[in-house]
ChimeraX commands (.cxc) that place a marker at each C-alpha (Angstrom):
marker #1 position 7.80,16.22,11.68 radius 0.5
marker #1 position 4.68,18.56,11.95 radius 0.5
marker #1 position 1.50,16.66,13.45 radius 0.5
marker #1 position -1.96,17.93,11.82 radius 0.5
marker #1 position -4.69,17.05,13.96 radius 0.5
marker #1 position -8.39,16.66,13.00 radius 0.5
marker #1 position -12.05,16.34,14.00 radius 0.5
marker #1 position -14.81,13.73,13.04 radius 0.5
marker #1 position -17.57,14.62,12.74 radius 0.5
marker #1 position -19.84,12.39,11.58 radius 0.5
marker #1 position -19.44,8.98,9.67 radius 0.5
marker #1 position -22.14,9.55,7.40 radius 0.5
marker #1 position -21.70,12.29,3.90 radius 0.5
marker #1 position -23.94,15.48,4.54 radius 0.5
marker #1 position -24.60,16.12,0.75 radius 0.5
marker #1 position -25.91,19.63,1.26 radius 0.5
marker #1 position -22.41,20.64,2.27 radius 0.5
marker #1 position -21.42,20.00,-1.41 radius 0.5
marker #1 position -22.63,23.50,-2.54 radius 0.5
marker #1 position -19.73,25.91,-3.16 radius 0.5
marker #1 position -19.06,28.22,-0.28 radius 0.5
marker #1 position -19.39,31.56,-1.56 radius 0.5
marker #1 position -15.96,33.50,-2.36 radius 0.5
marker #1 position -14.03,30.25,-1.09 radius 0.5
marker #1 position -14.39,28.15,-3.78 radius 0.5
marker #1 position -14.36,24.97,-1.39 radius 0.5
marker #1 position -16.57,22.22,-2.92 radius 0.5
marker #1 position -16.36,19.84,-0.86 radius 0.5
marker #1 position -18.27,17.27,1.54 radius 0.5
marker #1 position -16.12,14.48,3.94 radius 0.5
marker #1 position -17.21,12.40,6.74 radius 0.5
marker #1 position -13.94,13.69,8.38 radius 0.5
marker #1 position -12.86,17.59,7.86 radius 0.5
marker #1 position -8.80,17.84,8.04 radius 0.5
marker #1 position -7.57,20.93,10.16 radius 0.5
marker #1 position -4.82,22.62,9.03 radius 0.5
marker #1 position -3.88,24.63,5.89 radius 0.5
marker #1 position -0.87,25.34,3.48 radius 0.5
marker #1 position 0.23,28.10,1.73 radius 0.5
marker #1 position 2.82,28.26,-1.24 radius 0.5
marker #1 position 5.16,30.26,-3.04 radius 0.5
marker #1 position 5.47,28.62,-6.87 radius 0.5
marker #1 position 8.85,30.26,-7.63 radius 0.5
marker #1 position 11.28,29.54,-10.46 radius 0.5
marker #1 position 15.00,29.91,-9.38 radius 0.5
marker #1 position 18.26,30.73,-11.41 radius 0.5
marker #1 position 19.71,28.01,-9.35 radius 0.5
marker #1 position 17.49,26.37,-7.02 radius 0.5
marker #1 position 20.43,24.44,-4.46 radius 0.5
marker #1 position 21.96,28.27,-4.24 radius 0.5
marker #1 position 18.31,29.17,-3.50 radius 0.5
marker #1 position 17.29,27.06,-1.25 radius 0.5
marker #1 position 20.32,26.99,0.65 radius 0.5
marker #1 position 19.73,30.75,1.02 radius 0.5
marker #1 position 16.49,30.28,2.07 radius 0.5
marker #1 position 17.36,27.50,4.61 radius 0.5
marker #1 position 19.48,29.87,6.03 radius 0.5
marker #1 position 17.32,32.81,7.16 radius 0.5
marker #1 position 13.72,31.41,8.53 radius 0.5
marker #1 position 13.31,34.89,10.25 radius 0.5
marker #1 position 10.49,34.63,7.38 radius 0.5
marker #1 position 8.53,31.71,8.72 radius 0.5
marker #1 position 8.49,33.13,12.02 radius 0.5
marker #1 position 7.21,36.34,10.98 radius 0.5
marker #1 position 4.50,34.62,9.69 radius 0.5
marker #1 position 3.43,32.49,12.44 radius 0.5
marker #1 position 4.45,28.91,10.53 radius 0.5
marker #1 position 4.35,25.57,12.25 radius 0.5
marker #1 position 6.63,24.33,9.74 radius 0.5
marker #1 position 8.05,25.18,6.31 radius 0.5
marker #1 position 9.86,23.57,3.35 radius 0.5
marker #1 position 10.06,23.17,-0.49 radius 0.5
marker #1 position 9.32,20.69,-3.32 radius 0.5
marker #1 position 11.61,20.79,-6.64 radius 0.5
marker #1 position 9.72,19.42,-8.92 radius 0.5
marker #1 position 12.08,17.15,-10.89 radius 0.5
marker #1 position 9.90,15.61,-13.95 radius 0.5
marker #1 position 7.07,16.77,-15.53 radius 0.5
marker #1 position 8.31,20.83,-15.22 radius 0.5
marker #1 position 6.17,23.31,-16.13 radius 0.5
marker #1 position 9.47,25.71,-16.45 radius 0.5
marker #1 position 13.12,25.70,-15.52 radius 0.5
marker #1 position 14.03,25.69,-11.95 radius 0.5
marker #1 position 10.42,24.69,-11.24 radius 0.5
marker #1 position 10.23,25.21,-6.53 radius 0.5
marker #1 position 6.93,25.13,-4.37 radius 0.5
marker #1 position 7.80,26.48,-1.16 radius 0.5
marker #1 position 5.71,25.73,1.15 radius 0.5
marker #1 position 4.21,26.58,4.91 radius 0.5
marker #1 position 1.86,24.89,7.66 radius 0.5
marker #1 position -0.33,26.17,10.11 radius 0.5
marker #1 position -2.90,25.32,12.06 radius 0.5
marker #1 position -5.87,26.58,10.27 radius 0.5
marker #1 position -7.33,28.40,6.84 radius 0.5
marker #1 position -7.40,31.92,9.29 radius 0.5
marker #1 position -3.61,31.28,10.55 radius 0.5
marker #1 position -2.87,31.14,6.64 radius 0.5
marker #1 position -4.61,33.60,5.33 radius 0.5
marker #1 position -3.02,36.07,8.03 radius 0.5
marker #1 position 0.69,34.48,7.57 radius 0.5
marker #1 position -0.04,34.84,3.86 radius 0.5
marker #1 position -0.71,38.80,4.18 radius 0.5
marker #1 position 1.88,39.45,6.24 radius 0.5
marker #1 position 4.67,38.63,3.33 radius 0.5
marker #1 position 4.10,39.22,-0.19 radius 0.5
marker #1 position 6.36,37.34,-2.03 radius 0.5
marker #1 position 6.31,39.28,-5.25 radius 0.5
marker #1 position 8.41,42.26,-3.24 radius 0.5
marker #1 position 11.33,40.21,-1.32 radius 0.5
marker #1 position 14.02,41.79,-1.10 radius 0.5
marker #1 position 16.58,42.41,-4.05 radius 0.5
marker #1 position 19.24,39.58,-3.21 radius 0.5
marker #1 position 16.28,36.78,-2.60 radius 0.5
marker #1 position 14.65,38.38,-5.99 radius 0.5
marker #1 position 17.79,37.76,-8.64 radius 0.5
marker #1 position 17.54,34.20,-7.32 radius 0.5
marker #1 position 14.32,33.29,-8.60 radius 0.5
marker #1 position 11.30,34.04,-10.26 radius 0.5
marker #1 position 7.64,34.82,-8.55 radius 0.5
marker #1 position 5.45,32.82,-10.03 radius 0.5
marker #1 position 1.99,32.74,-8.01 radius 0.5
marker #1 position 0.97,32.06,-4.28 radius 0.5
marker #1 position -1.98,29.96,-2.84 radius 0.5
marker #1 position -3.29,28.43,0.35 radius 0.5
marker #1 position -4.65,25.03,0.36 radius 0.5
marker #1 position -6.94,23.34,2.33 radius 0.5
marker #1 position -6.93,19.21,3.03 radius 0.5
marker #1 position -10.07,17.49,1.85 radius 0.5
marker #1 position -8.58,14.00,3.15 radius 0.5
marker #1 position -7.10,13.45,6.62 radius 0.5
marker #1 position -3.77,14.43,6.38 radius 0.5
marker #1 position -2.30,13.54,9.52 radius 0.5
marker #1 position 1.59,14.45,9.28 radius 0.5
marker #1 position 4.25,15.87,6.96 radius 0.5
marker #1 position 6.58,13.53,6.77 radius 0.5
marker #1 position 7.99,15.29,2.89 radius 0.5
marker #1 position 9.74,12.41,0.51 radius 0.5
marker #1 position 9.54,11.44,-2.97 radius 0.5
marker #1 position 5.84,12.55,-4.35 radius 0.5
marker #1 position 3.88,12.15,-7.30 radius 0.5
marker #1 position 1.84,15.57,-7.20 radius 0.5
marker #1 position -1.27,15.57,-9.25 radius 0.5
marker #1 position -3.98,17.95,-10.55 radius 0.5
marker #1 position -7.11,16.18,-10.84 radius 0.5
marker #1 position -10.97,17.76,-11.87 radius 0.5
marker #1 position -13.64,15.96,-10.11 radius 0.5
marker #1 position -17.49,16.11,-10.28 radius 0.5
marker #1 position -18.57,17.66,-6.82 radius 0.5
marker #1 position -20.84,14.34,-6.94 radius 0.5
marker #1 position -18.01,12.21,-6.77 radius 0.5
marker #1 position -15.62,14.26,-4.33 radius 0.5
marker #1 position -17.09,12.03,-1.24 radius 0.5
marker #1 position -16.27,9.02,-2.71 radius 0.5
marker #1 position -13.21,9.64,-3.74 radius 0.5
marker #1 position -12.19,10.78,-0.27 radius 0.5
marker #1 position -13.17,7.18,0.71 radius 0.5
marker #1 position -11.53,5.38,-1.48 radius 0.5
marker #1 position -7.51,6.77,-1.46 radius 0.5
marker #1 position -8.65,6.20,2.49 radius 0.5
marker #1 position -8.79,3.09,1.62 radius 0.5
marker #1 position -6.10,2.91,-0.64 radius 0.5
marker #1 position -3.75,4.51,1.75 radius 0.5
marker #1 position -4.72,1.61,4.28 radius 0.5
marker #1 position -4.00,-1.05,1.49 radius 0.5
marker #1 position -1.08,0.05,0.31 radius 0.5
marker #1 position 0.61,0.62,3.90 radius 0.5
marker #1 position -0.85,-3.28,4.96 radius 0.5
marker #1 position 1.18,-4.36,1.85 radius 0.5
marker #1 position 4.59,-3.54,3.17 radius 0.5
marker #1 position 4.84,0.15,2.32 radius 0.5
marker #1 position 4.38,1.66,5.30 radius 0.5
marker #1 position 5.75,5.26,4.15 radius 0.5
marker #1 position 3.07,5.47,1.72 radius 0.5
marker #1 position 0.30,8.45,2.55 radius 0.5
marker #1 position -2.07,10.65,0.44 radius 0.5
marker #1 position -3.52,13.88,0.83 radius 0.5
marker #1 position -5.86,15.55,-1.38 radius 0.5
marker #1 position -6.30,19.09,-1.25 radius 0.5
marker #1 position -8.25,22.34,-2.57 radius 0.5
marker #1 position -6.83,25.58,-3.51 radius 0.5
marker #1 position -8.11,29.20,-1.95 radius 0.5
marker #1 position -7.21,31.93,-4.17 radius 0.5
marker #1 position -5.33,30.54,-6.53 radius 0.5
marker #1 position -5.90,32.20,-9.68 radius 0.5
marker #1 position -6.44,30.49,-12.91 radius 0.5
marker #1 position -3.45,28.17,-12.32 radius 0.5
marker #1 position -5.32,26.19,-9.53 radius 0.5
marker #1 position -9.04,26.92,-10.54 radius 0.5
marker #1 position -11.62,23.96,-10.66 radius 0.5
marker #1 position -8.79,21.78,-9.53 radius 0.5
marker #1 position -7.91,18.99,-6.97 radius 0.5
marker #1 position -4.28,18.72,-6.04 radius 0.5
marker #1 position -3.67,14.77,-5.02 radius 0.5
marker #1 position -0.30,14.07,-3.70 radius 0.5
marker #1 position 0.99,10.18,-3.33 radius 0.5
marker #1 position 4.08,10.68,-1.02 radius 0.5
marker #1 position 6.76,8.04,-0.01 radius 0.5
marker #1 position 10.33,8.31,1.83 radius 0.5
marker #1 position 12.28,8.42,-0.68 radius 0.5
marker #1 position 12.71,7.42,-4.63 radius 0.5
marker #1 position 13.53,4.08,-3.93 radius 0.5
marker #1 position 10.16,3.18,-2.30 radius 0.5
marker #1 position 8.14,5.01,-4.67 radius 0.5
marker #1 position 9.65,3.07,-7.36 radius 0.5
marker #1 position 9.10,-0.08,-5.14 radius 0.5
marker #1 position 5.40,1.02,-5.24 radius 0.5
marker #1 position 4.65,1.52,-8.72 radius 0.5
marker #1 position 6.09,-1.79,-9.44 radius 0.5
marker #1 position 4.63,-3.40,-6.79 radius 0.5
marker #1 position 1.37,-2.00,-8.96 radius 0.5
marker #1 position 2.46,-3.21,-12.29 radius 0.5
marker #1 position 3.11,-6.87,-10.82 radius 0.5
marker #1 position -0.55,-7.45,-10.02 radius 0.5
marker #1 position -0.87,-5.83,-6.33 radius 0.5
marker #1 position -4.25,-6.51,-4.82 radius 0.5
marker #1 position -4.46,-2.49,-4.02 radius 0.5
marker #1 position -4.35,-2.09,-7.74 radius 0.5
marker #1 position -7.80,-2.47,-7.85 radius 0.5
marker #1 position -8.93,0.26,-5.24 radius 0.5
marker #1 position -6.28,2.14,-7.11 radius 0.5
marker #1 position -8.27,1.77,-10.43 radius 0.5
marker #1 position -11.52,2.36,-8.16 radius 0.5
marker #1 position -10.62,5.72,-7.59 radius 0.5
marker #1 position -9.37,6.66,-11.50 radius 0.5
marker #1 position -12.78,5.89,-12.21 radius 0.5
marker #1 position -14.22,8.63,-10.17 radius 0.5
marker #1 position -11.48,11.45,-11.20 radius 0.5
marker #1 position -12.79,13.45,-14.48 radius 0.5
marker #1 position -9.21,14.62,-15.82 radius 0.5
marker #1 position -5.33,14.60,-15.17 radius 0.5
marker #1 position -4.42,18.18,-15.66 radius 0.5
marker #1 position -0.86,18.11,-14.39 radius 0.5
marker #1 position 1.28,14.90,-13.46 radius 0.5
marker #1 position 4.94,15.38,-11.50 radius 0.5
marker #1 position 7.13,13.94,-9.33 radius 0.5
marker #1 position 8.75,16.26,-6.76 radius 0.5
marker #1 position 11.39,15.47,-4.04 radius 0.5
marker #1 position 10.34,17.60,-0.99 radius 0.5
marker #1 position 12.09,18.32,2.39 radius 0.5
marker #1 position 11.11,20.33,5.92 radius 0.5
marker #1 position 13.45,22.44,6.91 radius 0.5
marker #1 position 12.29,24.57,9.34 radius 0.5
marker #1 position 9.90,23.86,12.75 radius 0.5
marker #1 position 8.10,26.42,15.27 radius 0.5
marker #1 position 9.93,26.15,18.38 radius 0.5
marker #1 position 6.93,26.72,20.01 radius 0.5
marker link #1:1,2 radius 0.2
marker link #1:2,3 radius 0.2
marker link #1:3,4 radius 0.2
marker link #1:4,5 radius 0.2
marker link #1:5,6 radius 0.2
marker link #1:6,7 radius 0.2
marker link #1:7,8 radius 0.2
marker link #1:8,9 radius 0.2
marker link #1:9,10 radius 0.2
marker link #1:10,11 radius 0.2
marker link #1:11,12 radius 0.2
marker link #1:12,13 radius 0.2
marker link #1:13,14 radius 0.2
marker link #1:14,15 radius 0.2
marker link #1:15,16 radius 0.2
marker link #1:16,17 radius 0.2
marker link #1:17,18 radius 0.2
marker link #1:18,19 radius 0.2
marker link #1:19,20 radius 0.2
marker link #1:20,21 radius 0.2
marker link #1:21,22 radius 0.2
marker link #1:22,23 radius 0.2
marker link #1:23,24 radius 0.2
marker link #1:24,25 radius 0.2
marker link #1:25,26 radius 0.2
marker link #1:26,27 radius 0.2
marker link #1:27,28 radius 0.2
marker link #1:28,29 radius 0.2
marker link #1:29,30 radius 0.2
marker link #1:30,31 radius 0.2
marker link #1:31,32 radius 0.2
marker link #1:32,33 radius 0.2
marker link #1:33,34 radius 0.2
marker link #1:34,35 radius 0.2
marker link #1:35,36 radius 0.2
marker link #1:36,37 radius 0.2
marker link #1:37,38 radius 0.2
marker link #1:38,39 radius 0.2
marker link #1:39,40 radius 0.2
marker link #1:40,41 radius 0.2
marker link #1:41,42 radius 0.2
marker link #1:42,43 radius 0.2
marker link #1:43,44 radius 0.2
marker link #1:44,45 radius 0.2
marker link #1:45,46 radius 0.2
marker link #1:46,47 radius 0.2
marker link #1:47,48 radius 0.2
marker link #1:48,49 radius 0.2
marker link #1:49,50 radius 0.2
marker link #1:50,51 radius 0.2
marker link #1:51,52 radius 0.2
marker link #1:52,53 radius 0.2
marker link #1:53,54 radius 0.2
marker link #1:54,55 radius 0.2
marker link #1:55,56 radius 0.2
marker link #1:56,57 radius 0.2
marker link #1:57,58 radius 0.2
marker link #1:58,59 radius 0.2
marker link #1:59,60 radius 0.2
marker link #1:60,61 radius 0.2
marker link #1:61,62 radius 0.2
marker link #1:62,63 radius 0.2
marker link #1:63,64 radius 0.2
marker link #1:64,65 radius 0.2
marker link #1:65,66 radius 0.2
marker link #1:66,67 radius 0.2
marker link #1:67,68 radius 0.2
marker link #1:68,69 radius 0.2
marker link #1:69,70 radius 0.2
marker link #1:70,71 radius 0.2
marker link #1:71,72 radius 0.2
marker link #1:72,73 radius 0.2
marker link #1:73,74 radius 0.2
marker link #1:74,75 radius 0.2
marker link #1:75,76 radius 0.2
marker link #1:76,77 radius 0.2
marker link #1:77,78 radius 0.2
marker link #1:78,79 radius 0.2
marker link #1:79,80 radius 0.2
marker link #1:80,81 radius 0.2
marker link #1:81,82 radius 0.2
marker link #1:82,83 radius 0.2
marker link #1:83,84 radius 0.2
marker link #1:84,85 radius 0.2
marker link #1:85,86 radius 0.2
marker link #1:86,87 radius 0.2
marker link #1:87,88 radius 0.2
marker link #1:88,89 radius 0.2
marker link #1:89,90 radius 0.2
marker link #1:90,91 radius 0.2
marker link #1:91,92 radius 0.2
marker link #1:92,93 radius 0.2
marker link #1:93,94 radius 0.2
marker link #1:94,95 radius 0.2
marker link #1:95,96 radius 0.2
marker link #1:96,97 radius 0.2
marker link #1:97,98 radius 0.2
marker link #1:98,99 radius 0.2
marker link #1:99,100 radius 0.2
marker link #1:100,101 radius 0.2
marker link #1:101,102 radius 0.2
marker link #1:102,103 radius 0.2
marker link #1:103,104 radius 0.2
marker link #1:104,105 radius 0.2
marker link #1:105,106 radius 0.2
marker link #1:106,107 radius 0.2
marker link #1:107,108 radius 0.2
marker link #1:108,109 radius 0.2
marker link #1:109,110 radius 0.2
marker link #1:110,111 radius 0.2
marker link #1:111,112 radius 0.2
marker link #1:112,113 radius 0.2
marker link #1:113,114 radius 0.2
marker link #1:114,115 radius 0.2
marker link #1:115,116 radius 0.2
marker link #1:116,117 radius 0.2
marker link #1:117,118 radius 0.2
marker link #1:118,119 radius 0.2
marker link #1:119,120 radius 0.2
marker link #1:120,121 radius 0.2
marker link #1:121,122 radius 0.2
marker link #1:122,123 radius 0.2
marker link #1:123,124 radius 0.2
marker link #1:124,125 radius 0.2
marker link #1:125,126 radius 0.2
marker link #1:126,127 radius 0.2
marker link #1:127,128 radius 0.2
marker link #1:128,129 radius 0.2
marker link #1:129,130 radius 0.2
marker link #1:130,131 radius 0.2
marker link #1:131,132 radius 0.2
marker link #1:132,133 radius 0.2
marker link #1:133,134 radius 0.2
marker link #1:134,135 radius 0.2
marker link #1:135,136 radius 0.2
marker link #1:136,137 radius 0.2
marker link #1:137,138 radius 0.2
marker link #1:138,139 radius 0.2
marker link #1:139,140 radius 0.2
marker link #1:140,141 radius 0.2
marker link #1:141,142 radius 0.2
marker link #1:142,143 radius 0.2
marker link #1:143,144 radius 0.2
marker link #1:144,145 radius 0.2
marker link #1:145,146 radius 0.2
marker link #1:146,147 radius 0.2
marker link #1:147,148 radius 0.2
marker link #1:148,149 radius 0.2
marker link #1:149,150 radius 0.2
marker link #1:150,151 radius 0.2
marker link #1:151,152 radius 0.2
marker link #1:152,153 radius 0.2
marker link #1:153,154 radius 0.2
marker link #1:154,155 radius 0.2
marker link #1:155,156 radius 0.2
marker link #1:156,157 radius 0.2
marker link #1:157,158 radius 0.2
marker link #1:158,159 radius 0.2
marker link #1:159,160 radius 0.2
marker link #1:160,161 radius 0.2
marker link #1:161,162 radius 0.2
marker link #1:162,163 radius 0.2
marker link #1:163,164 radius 0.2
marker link #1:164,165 radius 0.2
marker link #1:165,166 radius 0.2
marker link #1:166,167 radius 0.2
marker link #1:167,168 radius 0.2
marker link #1:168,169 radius 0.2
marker link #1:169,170 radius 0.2
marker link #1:170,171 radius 0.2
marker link #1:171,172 radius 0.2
marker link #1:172,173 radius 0.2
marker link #1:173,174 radius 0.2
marker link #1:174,175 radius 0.2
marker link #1:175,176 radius 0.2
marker link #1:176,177 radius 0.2
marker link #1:177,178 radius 0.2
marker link #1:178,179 radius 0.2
marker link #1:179,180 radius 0.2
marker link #1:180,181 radius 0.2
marker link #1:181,182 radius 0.2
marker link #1:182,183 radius 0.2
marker link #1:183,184 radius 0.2
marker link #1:184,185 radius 0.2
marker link #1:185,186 radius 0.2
marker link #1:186,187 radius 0.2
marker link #1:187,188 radius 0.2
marker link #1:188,189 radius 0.2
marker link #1:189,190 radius 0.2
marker link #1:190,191 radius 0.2
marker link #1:191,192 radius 0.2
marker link #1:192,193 radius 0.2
marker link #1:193,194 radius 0.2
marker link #1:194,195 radius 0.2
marker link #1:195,196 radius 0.2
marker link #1:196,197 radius 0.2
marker link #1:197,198 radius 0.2
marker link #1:198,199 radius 0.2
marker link #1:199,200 radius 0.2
marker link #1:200,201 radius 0.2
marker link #1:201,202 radius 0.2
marker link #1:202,203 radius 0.2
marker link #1:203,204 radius 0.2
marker link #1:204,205 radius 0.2
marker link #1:205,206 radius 0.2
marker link #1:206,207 radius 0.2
marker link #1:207,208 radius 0.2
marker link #1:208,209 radius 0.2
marker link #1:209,210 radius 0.2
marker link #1:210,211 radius 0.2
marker link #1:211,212 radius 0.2
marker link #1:212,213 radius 0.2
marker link #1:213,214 radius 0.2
marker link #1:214,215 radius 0.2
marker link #1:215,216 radius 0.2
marker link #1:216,217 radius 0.2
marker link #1:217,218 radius 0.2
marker link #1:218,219 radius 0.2
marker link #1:219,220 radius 0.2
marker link #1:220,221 radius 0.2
marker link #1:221,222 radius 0.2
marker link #1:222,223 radius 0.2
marker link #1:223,224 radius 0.2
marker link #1:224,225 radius 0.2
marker link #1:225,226 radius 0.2
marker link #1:226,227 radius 0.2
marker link #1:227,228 radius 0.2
marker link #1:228,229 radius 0.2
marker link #1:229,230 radius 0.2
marker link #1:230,231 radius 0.2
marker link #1:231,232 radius 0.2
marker link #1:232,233 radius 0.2
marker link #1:233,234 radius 0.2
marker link #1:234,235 radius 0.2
marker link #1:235,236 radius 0.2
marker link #1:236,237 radius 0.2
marker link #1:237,238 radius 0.2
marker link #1:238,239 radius 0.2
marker link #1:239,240 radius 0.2
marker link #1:240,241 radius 0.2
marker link #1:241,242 radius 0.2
marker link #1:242,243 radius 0.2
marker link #1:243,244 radius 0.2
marker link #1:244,245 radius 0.2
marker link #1:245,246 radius 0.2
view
């Protein structure tokens, strides 16, 4: 389990800092700024247990690139196309990223890893929300538009809602919210919101728990309110597989 750690720096929202950043697209203003970044590799494999068995096998590639830690998500419903994998990477910081990210490109692996799958596009992502571990499960993966004006608030409330829904028995349950850097139209004027439990039995546990009237329902509808759009809506079962020894 990779540990992100994080700063606060002030409990207070310093509206000016919801401007967009020049060239980094990060709109964006929280009480508490995450450290850490991802990048991913949206691939679409031939066979995607042959692939990421193969991939499993040789993390020569995650070292190269200075990773903390590394793994994938199949998306299994809602599929945008056959074979549908996001691998994925951690490090420390948007600069660790950025320099992992140019020190592979993904769209000339080598000829064996390339019959097994399809490049699709790469990103990095930065978290909006504290994200304070990967601990990879069963997640409902989401991309969301919301009004810069309404970004703050929203970080509050799934802060709340993560707190809720853990104090309610499921104590797997985390969120993380998260903004794409250079991620071409597919991620442009997006949000990706992820809702990740263990495993497929407690997700399903949670979204009944929902349905039956849970008193988190309502912090849950608190925060639709404040999200403009539902581009994209999957469930994904993800898994780490490899760790910096260091």
């Amino acid at each position: 389990m990779y540990i992100f750690k994080y700063k606060i720096f002030s409990e207070e929202i310093d509206m000016n800092k919801l401007k967009l950043l020049p060239m980094l697209v990060l709109a964006f203003s929280i009480g508490a700024i995450a450290e850490g970044a991802f990048t991913t590799v949206m691939v679409s494999a031939k066979d995607t247990d042959a692939y990421i068995n193969s991939v499993k096998s040789n993390t020569a590639l995650y070292e190269l690139i200075g990773a903390d830690a590394a793994g994938y998500c199949e998306t299994i419903s809602g599929r945008d196309y056959k074979g549908q994998l996001m691998m994925w990477s951690a490090f420390p910081d948007v600069t660790s990223a950025l320099q992992g990210a140019s020190k592979y490109d993904p769209s000339k692996a080598p000829k064996e890893m390339s019959k097994m799958r399809k490049f699709k596009y790469g990103a990095t992502w930065a978290p909006i929300k504290n994200f304070p571990r990967i601990d990879p499960g069963y997640e409902r993966a989401m991309r969301i538009k919301v009004a810069r004006s309404n970004l703050p608030e929203l970080v509050k409330v799934i802060t709340r809602l993560e707190k809720e829904v853990q104090a309610a028995g499921h104590d797997t349950f985390m969120n993380g919210l998260f903004v794409a850097i250079g991620g071409g139209t597919y991620e442009a004027g997006t949000y990706y919101l992820k809702s990740i439990t263990s495993n497929v039995d407690t997700h399903g546990a949670l979204i009944d728990d929902y349905f039956a009237g849970a008193a988190w329902g309502n912090t849950y509808r608190e925060a639709l309110l404040l999200i403009d759009d539902v581009v994209n809506d999957q469930f994904e079962v993800c898994e780490q597989f490899y760790t910096a020894s260091n």
